[in-house]
FIFI-634657 format. One record per residue (C-alpha): residue in three letters; y, x, z; chain. Coordinates in Angstrom, 1 decimal, decimal comma. Example, Ala and Ser with C-alpha at 12.3 -4.5 7.8 and 13.67 -1.06 7.14 Angstrom:
REM residues 2
+---------+--------+--------+--------+--------+
| residuo |      Y |      X |      Z | cadena |
+---------+--------+--------+--------+--------+
|     ala |   -4,5 |   12,3 |    7,8 |      A |
|     ser |   -1,1 |   13,7 |    7,1 |      A |
+---------+--------+--------+--------+--------+
This chain:
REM residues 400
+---------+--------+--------+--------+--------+
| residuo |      Y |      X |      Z | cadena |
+---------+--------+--------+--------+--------+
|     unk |   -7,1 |  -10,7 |   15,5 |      A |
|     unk |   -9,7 |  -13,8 |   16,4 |      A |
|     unk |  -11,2 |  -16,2 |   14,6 |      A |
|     unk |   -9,9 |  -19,5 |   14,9 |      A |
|     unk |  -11,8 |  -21,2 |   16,9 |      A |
|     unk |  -13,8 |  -24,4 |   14,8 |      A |
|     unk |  -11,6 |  -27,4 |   17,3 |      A |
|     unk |   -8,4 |  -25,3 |   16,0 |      A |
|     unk |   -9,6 |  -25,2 |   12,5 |      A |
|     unk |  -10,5 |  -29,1 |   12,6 |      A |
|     unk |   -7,3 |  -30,1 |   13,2 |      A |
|     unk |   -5,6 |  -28,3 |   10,9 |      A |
|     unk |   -7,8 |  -29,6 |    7,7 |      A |
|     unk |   -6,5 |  -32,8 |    9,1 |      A |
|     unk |   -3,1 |  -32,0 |   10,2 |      A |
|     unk |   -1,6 |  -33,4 |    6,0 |      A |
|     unk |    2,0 |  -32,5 |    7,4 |      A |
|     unk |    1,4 |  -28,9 |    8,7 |      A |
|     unk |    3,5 |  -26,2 |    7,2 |      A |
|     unk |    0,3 |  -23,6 |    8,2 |      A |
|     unk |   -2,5 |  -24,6 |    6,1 |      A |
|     unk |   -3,3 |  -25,1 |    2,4 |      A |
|     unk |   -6,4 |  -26,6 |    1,0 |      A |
|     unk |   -8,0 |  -25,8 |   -2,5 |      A |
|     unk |  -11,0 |  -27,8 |   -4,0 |      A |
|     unk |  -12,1 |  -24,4 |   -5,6 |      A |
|     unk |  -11,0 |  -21,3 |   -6,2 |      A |
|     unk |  -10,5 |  -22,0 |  -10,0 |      A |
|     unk |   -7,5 |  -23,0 |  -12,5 |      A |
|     unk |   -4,5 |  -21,9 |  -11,2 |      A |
|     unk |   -5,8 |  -21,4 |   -7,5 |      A |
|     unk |   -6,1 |  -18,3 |   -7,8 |      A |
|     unk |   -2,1 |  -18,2 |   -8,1 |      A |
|     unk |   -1,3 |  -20,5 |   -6,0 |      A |
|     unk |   -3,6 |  -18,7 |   -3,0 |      A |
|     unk |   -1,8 |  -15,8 |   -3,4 |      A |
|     unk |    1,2 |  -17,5 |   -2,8 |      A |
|     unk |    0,5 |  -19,2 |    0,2 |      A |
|     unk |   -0,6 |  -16,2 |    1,7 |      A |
|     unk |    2,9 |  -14,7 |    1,0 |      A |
|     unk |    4,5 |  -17,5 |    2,8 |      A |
|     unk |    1,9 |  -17,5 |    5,5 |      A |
|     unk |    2,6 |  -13,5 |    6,1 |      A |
|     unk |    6,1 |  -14,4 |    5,9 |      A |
|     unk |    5,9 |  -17,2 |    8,2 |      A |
|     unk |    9,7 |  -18,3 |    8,1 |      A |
|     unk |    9,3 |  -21,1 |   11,0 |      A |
|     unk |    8,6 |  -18,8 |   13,5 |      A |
|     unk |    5,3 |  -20,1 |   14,4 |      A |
|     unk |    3,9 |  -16,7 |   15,1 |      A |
|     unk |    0,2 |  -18,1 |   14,7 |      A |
|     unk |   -2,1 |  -17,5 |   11,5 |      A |
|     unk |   -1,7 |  -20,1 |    8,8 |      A |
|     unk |   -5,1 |  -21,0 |    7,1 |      A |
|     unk |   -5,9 |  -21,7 |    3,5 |      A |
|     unk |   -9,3 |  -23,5 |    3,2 |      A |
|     unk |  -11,2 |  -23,9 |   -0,3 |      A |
|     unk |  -13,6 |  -26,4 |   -0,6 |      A |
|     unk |  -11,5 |  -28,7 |    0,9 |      A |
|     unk |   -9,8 |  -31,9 |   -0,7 |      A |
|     unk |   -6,0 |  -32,7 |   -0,2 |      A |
|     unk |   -6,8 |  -35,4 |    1,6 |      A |
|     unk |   -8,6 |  -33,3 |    4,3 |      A |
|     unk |  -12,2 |  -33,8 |    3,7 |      A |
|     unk |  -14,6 |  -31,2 |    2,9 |      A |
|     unk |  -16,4 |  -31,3 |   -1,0 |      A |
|     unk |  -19,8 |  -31,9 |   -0,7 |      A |
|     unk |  -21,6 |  -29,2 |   -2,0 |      A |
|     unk |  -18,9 |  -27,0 |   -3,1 |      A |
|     unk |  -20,7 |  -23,6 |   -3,7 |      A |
|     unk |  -19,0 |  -21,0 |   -1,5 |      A |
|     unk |  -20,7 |  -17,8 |   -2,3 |      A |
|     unk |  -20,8 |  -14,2 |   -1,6 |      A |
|     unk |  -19,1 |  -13,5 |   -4,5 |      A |
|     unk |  -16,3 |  -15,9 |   -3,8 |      A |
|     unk |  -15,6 |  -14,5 |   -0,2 |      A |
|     unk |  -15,8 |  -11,3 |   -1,9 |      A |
|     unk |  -12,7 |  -12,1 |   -4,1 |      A |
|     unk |  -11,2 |  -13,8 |   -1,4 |      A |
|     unk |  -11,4 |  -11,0 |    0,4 |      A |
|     unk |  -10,3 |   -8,7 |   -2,7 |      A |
|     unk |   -6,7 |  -10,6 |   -2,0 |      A |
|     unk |   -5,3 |   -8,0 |    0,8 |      A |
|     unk |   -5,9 |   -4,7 |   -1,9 |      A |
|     unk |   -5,5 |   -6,3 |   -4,8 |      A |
|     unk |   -1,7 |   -4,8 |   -4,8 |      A |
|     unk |   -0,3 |   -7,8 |   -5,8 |      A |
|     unk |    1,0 |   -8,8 |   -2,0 |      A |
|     unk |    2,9 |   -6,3 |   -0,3 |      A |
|     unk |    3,1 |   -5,0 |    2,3 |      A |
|     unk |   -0,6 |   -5,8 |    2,5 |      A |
|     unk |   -1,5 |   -9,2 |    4,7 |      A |
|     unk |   -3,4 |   -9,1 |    7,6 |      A |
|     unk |   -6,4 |  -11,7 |    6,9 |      A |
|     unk |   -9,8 |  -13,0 |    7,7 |      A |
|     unk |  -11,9 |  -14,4 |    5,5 |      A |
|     unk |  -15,2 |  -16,3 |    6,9 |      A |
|     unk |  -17,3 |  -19,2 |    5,8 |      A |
|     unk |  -17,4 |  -22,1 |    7,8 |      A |
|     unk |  -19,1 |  -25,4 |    8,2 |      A |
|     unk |  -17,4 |  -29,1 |    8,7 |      A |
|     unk |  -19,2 |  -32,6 |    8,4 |      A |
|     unk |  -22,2 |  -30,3 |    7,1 |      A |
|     unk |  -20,4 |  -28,9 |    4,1 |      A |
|     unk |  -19,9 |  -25,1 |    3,4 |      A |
|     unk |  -15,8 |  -24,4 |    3,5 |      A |
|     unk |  -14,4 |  -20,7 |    2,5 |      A |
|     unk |  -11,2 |  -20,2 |    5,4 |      A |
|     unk |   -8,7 |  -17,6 |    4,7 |      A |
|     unk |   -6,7 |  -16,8 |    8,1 |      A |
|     unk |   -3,2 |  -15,2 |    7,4 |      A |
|     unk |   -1,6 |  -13,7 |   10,3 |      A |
|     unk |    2,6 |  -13,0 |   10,2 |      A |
|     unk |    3,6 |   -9,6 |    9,6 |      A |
|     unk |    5,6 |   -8,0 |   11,7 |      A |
|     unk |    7,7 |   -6,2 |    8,9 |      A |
|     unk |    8,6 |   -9,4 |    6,4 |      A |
|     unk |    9,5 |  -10,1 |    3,9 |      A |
|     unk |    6,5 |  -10,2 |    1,6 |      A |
|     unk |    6,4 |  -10,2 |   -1,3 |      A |
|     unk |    3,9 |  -11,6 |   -3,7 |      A |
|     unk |    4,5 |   -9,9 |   -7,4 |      A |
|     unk |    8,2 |   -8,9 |   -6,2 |      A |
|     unk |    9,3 |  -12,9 |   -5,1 |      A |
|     unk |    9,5 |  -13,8 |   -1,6 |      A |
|     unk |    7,4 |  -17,1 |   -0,8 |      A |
|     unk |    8,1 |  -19,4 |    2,5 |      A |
|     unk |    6,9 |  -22,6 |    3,4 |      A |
|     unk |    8,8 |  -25,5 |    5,1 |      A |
|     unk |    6,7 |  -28,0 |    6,2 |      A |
|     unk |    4,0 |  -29,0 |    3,9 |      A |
|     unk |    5,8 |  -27,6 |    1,2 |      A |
|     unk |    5,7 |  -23,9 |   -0,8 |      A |
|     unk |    8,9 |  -22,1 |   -2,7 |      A |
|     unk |   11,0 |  -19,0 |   -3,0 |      A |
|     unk |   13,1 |  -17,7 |    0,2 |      A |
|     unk |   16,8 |  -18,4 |   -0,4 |      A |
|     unk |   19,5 |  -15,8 |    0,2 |      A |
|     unk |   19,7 |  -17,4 |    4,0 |      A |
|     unk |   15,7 |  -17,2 |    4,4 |      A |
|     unk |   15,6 |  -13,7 |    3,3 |      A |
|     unk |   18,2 |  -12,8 |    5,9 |      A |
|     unk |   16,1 |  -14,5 |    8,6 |      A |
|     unk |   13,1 |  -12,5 |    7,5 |      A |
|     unk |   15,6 |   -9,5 |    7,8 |      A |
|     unk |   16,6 |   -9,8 |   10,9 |      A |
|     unk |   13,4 |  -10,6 |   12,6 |      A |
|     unk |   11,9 |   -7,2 |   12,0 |      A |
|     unk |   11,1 |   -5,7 |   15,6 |      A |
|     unk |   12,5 |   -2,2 |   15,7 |      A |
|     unk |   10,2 |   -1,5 |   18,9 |      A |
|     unk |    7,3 |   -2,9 |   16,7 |      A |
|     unk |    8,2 |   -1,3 |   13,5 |      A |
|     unk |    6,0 |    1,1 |   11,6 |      A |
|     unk |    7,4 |    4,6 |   12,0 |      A |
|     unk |    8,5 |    4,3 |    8,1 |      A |
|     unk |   11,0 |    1,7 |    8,4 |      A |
|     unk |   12,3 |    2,9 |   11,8 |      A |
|     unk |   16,2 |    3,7 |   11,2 |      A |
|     unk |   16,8 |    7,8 |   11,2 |      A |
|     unk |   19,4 |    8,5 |   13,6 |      A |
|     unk |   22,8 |   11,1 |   12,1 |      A |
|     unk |   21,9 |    9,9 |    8,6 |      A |
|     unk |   24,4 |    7,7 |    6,8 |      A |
|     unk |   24,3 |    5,2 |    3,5 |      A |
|     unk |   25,9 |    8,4 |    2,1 |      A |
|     unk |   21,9 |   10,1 |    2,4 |      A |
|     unk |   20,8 |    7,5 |   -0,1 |      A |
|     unk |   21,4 |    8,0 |   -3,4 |      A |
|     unk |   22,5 |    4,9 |   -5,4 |      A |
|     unk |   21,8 |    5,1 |   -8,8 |      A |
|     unk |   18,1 |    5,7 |   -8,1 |      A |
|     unk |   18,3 |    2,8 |   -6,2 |      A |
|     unk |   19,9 |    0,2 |   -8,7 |      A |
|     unk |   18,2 |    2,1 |  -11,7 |      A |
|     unk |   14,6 |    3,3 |  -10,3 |      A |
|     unk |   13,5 |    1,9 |   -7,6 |      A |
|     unk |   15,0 |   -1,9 |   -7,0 |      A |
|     unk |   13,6 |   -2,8 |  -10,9 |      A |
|     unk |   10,1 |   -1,8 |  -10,5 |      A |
|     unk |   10,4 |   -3,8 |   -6,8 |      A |
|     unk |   11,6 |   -6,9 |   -7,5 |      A |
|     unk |   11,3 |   -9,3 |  -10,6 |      A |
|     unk |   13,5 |   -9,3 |  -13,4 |      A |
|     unk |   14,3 |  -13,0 |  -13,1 |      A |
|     unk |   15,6 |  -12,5 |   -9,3 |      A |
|     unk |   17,6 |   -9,6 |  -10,1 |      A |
|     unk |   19,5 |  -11,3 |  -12,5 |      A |
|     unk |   20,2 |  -14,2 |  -10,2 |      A |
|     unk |   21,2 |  -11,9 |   -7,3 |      A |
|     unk |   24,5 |  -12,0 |   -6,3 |      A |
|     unk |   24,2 |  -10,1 |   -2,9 |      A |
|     unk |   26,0 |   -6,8 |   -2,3 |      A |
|     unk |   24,6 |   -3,3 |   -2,4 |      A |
|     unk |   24,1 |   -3,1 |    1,7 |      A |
|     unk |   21,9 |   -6,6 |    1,5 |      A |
|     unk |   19,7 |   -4,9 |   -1,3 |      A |
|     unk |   19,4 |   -1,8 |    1,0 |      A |
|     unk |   18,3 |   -4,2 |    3,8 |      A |
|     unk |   16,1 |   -6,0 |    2,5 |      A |
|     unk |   13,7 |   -3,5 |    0,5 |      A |
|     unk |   14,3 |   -1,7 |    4,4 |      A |
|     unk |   16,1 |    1,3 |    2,8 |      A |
|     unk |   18,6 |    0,4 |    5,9 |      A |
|     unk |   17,9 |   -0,5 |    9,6 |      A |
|     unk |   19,6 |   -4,3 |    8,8 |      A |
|     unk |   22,5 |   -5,9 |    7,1 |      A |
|     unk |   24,4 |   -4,9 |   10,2 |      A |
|     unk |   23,3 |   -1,5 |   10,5 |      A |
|     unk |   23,6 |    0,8 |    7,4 |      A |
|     unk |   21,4 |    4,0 |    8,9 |      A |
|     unk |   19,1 |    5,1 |    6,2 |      A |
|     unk |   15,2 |    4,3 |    7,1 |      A |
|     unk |   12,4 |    7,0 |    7,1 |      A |
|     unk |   11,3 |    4,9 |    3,9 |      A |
|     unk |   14,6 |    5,1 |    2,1 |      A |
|     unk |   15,3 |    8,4 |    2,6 |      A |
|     unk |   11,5 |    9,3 |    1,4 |      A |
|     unk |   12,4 |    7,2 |   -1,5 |      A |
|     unk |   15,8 |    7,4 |   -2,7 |      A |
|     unk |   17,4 |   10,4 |   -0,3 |      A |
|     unk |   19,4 |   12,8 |   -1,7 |      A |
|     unk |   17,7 |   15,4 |    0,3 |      A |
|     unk |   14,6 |   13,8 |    2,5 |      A |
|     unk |   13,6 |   17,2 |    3,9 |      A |
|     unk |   17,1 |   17,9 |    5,6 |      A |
|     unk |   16,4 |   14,6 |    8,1 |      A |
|     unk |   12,4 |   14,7 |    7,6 |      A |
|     unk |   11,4 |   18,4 |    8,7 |      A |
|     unk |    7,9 |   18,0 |    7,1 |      A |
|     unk |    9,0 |   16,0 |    3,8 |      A |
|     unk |    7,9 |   18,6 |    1,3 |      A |
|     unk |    5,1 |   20,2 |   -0,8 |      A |
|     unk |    3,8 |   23,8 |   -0,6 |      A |
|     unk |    1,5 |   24,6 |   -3,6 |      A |
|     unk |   -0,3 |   28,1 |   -3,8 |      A |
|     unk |   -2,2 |   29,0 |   -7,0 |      A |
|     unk |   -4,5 |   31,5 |   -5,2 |      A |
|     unk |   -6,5 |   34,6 |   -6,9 |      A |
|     unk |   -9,9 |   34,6 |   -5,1 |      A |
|     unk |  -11,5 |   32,4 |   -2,8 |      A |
|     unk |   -9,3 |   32,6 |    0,5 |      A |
|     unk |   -6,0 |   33,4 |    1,7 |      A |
|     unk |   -6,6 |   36,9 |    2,1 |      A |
|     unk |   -6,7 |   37,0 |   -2,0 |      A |
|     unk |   -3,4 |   37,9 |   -3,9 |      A |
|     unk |   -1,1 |   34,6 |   -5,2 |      A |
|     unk |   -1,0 |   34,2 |   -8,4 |      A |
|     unk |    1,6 |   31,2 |   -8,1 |      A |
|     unk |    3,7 |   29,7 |   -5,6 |      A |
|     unk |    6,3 |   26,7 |   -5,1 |      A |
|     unk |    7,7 |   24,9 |   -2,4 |      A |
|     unk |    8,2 |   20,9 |   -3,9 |      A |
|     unk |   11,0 |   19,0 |   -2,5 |      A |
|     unk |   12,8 |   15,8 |   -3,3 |      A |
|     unk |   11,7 |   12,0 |   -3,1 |      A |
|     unk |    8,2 |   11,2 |   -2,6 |      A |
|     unk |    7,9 |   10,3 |   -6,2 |      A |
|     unk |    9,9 |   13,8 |   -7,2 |      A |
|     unk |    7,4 |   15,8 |   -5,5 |      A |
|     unk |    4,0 |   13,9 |   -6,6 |      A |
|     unk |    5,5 |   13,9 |  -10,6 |      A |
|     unk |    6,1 |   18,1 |  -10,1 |      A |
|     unk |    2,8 |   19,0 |   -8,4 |      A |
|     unk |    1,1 |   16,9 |  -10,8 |      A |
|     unk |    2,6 |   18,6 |  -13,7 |      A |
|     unk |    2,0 |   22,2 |  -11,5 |      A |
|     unk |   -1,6 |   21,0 |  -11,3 |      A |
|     unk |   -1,7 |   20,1 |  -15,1 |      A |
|     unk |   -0,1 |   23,5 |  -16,0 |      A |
|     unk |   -3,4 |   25,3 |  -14,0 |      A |
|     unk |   -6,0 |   23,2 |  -14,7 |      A |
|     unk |   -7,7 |   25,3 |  -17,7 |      A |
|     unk |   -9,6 |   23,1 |  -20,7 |      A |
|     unk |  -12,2 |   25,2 |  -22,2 |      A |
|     unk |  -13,6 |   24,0 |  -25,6 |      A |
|     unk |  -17,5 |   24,2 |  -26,3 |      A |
|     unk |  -18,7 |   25,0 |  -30,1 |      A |
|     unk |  -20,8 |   27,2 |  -30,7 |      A |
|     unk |  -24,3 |   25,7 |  -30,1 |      A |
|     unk |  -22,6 |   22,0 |  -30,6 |      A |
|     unk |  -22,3 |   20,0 |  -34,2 |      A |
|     unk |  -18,5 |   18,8 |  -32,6 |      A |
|     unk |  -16,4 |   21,0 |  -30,6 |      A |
|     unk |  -15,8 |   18,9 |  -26,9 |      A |
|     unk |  -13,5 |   20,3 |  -24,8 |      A |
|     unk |  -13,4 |   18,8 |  -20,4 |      A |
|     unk |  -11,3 |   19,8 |  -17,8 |      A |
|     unk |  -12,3 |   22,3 |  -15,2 |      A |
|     unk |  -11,3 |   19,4 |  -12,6 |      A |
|     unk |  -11,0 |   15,8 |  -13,9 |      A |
|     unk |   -7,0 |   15,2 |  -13,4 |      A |
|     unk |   -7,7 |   11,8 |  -12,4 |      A |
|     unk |   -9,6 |   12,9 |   -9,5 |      A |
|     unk |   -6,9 |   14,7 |   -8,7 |      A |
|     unk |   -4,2 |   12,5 |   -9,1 |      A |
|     unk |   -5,7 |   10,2 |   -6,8 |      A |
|     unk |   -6,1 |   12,8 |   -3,7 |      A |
|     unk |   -2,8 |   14,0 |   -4,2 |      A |
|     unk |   -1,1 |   10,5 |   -3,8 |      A |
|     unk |   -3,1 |    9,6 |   -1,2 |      A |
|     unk |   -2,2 |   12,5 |    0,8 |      A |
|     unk |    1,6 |   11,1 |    1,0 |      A |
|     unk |    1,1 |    8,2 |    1,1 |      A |
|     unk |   -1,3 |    8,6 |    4,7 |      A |
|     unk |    0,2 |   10,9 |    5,5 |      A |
|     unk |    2,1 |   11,4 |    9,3 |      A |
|     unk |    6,0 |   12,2 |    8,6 |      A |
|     unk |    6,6 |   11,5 |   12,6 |      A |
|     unk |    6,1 |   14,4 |   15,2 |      A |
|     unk |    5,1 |   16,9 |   12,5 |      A |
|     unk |    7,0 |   19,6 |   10,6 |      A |
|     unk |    4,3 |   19,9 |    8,5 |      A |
|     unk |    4,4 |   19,6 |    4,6 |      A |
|     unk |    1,4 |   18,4 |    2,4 |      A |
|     unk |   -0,5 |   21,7 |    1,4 |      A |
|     unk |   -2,2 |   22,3 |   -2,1 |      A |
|     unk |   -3,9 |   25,5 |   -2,6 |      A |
|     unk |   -6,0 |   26,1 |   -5,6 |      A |
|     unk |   -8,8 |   29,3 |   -5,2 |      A |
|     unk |  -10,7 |   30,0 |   -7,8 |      A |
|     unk |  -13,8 |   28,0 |   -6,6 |      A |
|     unk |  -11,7 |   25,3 |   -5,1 |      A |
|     unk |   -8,8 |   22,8 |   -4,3 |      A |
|     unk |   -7,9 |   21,8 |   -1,1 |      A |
|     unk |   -5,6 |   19,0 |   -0,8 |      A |
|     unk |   -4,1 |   19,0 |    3,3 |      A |
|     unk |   -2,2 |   16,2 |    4,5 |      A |
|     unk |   -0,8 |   15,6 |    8,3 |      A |
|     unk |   -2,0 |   12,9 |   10,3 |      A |
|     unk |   -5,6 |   12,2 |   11,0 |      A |
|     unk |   -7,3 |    9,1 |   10,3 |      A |
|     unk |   -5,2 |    6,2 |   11,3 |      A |
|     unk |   -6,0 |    2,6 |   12,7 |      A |
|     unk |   -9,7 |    1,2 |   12,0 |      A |
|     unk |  -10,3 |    4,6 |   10,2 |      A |
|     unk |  -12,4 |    6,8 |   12,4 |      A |
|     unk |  -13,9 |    9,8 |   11,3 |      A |
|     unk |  -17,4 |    8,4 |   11,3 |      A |
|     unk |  -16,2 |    6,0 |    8,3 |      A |
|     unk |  -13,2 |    7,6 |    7,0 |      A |
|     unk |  -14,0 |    7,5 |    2,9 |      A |
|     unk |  -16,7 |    4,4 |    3,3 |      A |
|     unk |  -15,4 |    1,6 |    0,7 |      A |
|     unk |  -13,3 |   -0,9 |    2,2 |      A |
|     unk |  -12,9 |    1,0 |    5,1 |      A |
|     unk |   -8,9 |    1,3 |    5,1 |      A |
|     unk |   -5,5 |    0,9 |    7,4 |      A |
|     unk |   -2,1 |    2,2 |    6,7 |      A |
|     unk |    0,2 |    4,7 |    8,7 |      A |
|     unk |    2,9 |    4,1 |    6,4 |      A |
|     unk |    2,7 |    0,5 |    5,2 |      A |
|     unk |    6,1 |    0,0 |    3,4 |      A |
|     unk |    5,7 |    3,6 |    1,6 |      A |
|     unk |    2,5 |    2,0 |    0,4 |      A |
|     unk |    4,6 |   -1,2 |   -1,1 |      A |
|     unk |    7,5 |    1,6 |   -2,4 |      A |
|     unk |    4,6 |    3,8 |   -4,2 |      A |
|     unk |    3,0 |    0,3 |   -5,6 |      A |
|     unk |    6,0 |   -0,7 |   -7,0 |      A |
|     unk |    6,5 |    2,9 |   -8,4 |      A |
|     unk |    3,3 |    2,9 |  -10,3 |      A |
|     unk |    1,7 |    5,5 |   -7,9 |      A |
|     unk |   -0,6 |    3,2 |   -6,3 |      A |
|     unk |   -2,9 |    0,7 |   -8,8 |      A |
|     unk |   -5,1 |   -0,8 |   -6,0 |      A |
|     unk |   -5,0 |   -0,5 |   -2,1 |      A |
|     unk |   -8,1 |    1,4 |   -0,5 |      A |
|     unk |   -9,3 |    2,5 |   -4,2 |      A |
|     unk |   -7,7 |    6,4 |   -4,5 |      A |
|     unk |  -11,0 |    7,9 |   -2,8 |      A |
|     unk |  -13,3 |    5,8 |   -4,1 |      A |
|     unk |  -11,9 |    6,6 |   -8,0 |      A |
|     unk |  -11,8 |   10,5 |   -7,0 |      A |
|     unk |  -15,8 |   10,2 |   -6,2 |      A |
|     unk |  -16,7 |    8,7 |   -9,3 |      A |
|     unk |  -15,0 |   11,6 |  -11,0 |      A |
|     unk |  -16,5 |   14,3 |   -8,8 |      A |
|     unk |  -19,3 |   13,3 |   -7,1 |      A |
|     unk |  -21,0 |   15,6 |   -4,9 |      A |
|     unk |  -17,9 |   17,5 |   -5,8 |      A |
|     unk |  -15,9 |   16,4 |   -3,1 |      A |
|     unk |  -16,3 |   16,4 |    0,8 |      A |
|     unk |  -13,6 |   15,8 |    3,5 |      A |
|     unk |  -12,2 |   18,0 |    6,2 |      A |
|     unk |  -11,5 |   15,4 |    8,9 |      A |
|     unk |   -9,9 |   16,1 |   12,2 |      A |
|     unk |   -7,4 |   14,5 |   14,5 |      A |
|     unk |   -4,3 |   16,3 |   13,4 |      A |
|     unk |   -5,0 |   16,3 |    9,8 |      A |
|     unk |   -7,0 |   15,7 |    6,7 |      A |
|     unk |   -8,2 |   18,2 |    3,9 |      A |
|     unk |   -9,9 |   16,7 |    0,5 |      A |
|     unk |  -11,8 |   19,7 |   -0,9 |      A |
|     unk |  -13,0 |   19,9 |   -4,3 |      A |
|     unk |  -15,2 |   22,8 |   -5,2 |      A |
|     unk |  -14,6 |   24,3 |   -9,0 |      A |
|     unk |  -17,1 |   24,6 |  -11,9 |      A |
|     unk |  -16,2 |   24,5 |  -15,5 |      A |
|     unk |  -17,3 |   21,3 |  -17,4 |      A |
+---------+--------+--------+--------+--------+
């Protein structure tokens, strides 16, 4: 991913009939919206160009650059705010750079095509044909479909081989999962059949092959952990302060990804005591003895980058009495290293369509987010076990 270069850039601000470049005046009004959008169709890129397509702000319809138009950190900081927002998923891959023409400051968002369309930008599917923006049709959707690269594919949308359509269970589907995916208005105007819903939220390989994908049998399998070895949750409630201490509770979690966060979130609820000070106070105030948002957002982020590929490995949970340790499989992944791993906006994703599924499940809030939100809650409370096989979020006890 390079910069354009300022030549390619140049033409394109000219280029009035181009279908891969949007120009804004300012990032005000309904901008904002219509950004977003173009981004989607960008990411979705339904000609085929396979080069970025560029949205520039600053920049009149007619091509030429506003004199003066104040492009600030602060605006290349929302700009940039665009990929994690959570509103586009799976998340784009963008630049965003200020740049000079005829002498006047331009803000240049560069949107490369995704190699698992379709986007989706608040559950509608934007493309672009020529210099115009709508929604995909039934037939652009299916193009979108069927240019997913299975050799190119993130391991959670790769097709598990043995499984059937018969894996996937339907009601959760149509009831659960498709609702909080897509919006309301499409649903209602969607006549395709079950299979073309399966394909194209990639809970199948295609519309011509019906094997269940990693993703759909995390999200709406009957029994993930009979095709995924590692696709469960082992939670030990420990008495002492290591493994040599006896157990005090234990349960193995299994079901859908969003089964297993809702039961060890209630298991974690269920053990976290909440003593109540009043005795040298004029009001009784009561805390918890780890703050459950803290926790919530560790836990989730442990399945969601997570490794399910290689590994028979579950996510671990075991609570001592001075500590939580929240294990997941998979080292850091992408442009995380273990020298930044837990910096803010430091982020990449293992398991990008998961990501979208626990978005549109309410798991996920904001891309990149989950640690910094734990911190604020536990400060010097929390440190990371990082390694290449795995990652361990430890948070050491106290009562409030």
């Amino acid at each position: 991913m390079r910069p354009m270069t300022d030549d390619a850039l140049s033409e394109l601000i000219a280029d009035l009939e181009s279908d891969r470049v949007e120009r804004k005046e300012s990032f005000k009004g309904k901008s904002p919206e219509t950004v977003r959008e173009a981004i989607c169709a960008f990411a979705n890129d339904l000609p085929g160009h396979g080069l970025p397509g560029v949205v520039f702000i600053g920049v009149r319809d007619d091509g030429t650059p506003v004199e003066n138009a104040p492009i600030t950190d602060e605006l290349l900081r929302q700009l940039a705010d665009i990929k994690t927002d959570g509103n586009i998923v799976p998340p784009p891959t963008l630049l965003v750079e200020k740049r000079s023409f005829s002498g006047n400051a331009v803000a240049v968002i560069s949107v490369w095509p995704s190699d698992t369309p379709p986007v989706r930008y608040r559950g509608r599917i934007h493309v672009r044909w020529g210099p115009r923006r709508g929604l995909a049709s039934a037939q652009d959707e299916r193009i979108l479909n069927e240019r997913r690269r299975h050799r190119d594919r993130p391991f959670d949308v790769q097709p598990v081989q043995g499984a059937t359509e018969d894996d996937l269970d339907r009601l959760r589907f149509e009831q659960e999962y498709l609702p909080s995916l897509v919006a309301r208005d499409v649903l209602l105007s969607n006549d395709r059949s079950y299979e073309q819903k399966l394909a194209a939220t990639k809970m199948i390989a295609s519309n011509d092959e019906f094997t269940p994908t990693v993703l759909g049998l995390l999200v709406c399998g009957k029994s993930p952990v009979d095709w995924l070895a590692g696709a469960y949750t082992q939670f030990l409630r420990v008495a002492g302060t290591d493994l040599s201490a006896p157990i005090a509770d234990e349960e193995v979690l299994h079901g859908t990804v969003g089964d297993q966060i809702r039961r060890l979130e209630e298991k974690l609820e269920a053990h976290n005591r909440r003593p109540v000070r009043f005795a040298d106070l004029p009001v009784e105030r009561s805390g918890e003895t780890f703050p459950m948002e803290a926790l919530r957002q560790l836990v989730r982020n442990a399945y969601l980058h997570r490794s399910y590929e290689a590994t028979n490995a579950p996510v671990r949970v075991y609570w001592f009495d001075d500590r939580i340790e929240i294990q997941n499989p998979g080292g850091p992944y992408g442009t995380v290293t273990p020298e930044n791993f837990g910096q803010p906006g430091v982020t990449d994703y293992r398991n990008p369509d998961l990501a979208e599924a626990m978005r549109a499940l309410g798991f996920v809030q904001r891309f990149g987010a989950g640690i910094q939100i734990a911190k604020k809650f536990l400060d010097d409370r929390l440190r990371f076990e990082v390694q290449s096989g795995f990652v361990a979020a430890i948070v050491t006890g106290g009562a409030p």
